[in-house]
C-alpha positions in Angstrom: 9.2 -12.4 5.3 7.6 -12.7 2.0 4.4 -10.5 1.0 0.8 -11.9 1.7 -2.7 -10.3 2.0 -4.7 -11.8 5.3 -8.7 -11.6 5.0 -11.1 -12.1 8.0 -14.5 -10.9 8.9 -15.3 -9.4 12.4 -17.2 -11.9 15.3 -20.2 -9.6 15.2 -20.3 -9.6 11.0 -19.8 -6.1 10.9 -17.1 -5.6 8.7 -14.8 -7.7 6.2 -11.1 -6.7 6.7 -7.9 -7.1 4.4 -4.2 -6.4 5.3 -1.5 -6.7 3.4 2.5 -6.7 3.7 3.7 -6.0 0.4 7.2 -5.0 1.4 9.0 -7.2 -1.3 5.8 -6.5 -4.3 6.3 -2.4 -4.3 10.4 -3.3 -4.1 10.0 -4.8 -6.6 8.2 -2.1 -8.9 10.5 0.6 -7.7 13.4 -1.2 -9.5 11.8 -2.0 -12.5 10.5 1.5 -12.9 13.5 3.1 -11.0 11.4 5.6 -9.2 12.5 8.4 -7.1 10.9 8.8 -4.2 7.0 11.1 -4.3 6.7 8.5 -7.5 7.5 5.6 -5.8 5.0 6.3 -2.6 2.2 7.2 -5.4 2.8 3.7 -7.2 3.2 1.8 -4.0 0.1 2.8 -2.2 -1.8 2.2 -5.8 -0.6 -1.4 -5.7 -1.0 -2.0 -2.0 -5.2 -0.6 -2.5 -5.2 -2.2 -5.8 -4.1 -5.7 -4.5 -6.6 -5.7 -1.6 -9.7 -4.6 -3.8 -8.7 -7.7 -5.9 -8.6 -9.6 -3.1 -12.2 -8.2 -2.1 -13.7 -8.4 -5.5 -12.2 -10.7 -7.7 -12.7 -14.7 -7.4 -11.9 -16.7 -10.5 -8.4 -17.5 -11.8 -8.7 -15.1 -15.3 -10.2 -12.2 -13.5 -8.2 -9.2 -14.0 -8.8 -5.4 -12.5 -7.2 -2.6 -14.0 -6.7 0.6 -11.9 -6.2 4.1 -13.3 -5.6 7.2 -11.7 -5.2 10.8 -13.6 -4.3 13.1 -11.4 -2.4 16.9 -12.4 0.4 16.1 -10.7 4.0 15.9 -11.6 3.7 11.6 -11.8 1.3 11.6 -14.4 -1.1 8.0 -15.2 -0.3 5.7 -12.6 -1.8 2.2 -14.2 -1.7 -1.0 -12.0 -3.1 -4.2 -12.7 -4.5 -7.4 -10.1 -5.7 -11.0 -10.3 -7.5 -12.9 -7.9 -4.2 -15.0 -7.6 -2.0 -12.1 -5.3 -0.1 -10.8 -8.8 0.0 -7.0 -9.0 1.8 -5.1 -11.8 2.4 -1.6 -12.3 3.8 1.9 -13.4 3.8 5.4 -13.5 4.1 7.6 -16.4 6.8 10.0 -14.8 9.1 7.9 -12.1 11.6 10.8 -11.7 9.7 12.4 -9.5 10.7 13.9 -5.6 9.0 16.6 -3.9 10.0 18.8 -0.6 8.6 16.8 2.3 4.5 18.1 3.0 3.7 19.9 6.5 3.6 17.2 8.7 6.6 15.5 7.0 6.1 13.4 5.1 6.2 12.4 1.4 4.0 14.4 -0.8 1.6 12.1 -2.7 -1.6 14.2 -2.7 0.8 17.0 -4.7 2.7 14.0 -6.7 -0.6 12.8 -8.1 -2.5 15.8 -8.5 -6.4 16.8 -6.6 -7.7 17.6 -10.0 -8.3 14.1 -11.9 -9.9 10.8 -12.2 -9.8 7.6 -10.6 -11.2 4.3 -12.9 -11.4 0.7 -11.9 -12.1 -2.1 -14.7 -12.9 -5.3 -13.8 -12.5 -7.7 -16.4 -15.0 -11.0 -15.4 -15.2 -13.1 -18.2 -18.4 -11.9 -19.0 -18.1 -9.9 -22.3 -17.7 -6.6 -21.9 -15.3 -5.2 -19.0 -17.2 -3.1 -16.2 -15.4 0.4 -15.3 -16.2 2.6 -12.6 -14.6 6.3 -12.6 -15.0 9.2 -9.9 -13.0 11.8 -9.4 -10.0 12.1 -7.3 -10.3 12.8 -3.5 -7.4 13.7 -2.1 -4.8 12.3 -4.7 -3.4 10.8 -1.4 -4.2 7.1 -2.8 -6.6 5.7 0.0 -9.3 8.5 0.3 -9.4 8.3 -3.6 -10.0 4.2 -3.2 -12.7 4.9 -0.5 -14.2 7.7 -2.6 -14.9 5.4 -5.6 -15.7 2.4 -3.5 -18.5 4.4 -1.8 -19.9 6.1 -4.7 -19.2 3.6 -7.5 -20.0 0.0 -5.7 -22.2 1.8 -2.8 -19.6 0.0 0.1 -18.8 2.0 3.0 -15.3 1.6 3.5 -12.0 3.0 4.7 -8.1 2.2 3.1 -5.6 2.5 4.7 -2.1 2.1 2.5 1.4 3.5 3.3 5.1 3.1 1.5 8.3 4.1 3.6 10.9 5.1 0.8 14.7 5.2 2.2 16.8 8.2 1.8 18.4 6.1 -1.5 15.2 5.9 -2.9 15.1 2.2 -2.0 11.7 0.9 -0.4 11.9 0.4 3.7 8.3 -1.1 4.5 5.0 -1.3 2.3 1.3 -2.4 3.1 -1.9 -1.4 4.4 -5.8 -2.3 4.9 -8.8 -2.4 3.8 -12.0 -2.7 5.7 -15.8 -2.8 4.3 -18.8 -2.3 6.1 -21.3 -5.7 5.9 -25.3 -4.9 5.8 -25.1 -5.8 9.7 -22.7 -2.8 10.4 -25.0 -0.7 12.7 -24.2 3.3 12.6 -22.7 3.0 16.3 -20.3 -0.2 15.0 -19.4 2.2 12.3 -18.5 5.2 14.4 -16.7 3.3 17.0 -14.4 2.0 14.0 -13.9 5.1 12.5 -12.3 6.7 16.1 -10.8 3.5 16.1 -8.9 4.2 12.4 -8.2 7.8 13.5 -5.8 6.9 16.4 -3.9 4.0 14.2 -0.6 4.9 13.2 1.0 4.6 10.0 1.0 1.6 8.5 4.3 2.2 7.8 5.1 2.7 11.0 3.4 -0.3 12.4 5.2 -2.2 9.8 8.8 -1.3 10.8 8.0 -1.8 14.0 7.6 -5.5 13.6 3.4 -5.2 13.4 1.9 -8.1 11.2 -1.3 -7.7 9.2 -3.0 -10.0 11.4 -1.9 -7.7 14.6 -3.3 -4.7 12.5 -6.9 -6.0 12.5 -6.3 -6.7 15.9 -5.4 -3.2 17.3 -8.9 -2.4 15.3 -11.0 -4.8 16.9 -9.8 -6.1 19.9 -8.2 -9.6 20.6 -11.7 -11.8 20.0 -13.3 -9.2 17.2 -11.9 -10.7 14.7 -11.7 -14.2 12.4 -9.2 -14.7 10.1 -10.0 -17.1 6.7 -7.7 -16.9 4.5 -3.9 -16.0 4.2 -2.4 -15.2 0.3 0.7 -14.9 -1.3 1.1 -11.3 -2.5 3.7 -10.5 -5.5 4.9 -8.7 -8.3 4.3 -10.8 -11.6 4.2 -9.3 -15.0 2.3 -11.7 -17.9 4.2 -10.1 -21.0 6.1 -11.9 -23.8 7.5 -11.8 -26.9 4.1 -13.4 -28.3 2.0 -11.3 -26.7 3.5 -7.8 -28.2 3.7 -9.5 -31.6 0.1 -10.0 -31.2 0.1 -6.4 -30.8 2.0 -5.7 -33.4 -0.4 -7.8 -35.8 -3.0 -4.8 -35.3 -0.6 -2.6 -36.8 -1.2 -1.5 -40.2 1.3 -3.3 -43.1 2.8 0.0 -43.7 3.9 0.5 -40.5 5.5 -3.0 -40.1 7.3 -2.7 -43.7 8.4 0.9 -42.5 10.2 -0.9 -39.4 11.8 -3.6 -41.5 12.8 -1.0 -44.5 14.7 1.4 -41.9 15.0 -0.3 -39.1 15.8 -3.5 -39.8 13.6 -5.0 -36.9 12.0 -3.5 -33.8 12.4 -3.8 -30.3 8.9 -3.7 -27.6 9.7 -2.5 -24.3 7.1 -3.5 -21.5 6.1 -0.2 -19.4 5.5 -2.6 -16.4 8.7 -4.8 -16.1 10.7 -2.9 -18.8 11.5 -6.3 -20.7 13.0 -5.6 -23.9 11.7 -7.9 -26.7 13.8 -8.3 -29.7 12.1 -8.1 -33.5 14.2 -9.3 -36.5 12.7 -9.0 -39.8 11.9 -12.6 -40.0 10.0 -12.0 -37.3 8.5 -8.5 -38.4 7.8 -10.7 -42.1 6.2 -13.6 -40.3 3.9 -10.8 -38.6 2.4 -9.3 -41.6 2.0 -12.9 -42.8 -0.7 -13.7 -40.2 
């Protein structure tokens, strides 16, 4: 089944609701990085939040969002971008990381990332300027940090929910989770009752290998008629890089440095930290650069 983020709003206009199966999308980013497991479940469950709060807050084709998390864990910068379109990209600074198991078994994130640290969303409108928000880290356990900075950042209540089953061979079993925001009808009793509600869901993960859809998600939350579902997306793993765009890079550089590469290197190669495409410079290339 291929990846896709559901959206729907609750009957009583409570609450906006995202789910997301993105099995195949943090697959995908555990090859490209070849992460080892605690690195792997850190990334992932940055993708799944990030690719449902640019579902929830970004509407035009060219909007970006850029997530970054700091943490003083063993990972290091974890850096994922989304688009209004269902693309995520991503990586982490360290993916050789695996931990021991944490004391109710499973993988480690909160330790992998770090408590101490920051967590900074950009949005990227069209509007001039980018907007960033930053608050500190939570948890380091991926979705309090994402509810953290959504409450004190934007002023949303809300509550993520994100989860990545890693195989023993470091491969990715299941991927996905939610996200649901309180509306400014959401009374205090419809906010409790969801709360208890959350609390006695289990794993996304686990829901997900057993078969569970995202749609079925947000129906074990509200009930069989508590919910209305609008819209279905595609969600994948798409990386925008090219040869171009790191030679526009490049053109920042200053001349000495450029000349430097042709003079004893004979060219240059970019590698992209999100796909790891390796682009090739000659010193045509490199000449026709400096020439701009």
């Amino acid at each position: 089944m291929n990846d896709y983020i559901v959206t729907g709003v609750t009957t009583d206009g409570a609450f906006r609701f995202f789910a997301a199966n993105a099995t195949e999308t943090v697959s995908e980013a555990q090859r490209r990085q070849d992460s080892w497991s605690a690195a792997s479940a850190a990334l992932g469950r940055t993708l799944v939040a990030t690719s449902l709060l640019a579902a929830a807050g970004l509407k035009n084709d060219d909007d970006l969002m850029t997530v970054r998390i700091q943490g003083d864990g063993p990972v290091g910068a974890i850096v994922v971008d989304g688009t209004s379109h269902g693309t995520v990209r991503g990586y982490v600074n360290n993916p050789h990381v695996t931990l021991p198991l944490n004391l109710v078994g499973k993988i480690d994130v909160s330790r992998a990332v770090g408590k101490n640290g920051m967590l900074a969303v950009t949005k990227d409108l069209g509007l001039g300027e980018p907007f960033t928000g930053q608050v500190p880290l939570a948890s380091g356990e991926i979705g309090d940090d994402f509810t953290y900075y959504l409450a004190q950042s934007e002023q949303t209540p809300a509550v993520f929910g994100v989860s990545v089953f890693v195989n023993a061979d470091n491969t990715i079993g299941v991927a996905g989770g939610f996200m649901i925001q309180a509306l400014p009808g959401a009374t205090d009793e419809a906010i409790t009752k969801l709360e208890q509600n959350v609390k006695t869901l289990p794993l996304v993960s686990e829901l997900l290998k057993a078969g569970t859809t995202p749609e079925q998600i947000g129906t074990r939350l509200f009930g069989d008629d508590g919910i209305k579902y609008l819209e279905t997306q595609p969600l994948s793993y798409q990386c925008n890089c090219s040869k171009e765009h790191f030679a526009d890079v490049m053109a920042t550089l200053p001349h000495k440095d450029l000349q430097a590469m042709i003079d004893e290197d004979g060219g240059a190669e970019a590698v992209c930290k999100f796909c790891g495409n390796k682009y090739q410079y000659s010193v045509a290339d490199l000449e026709a650069i400096m020439a701009r």
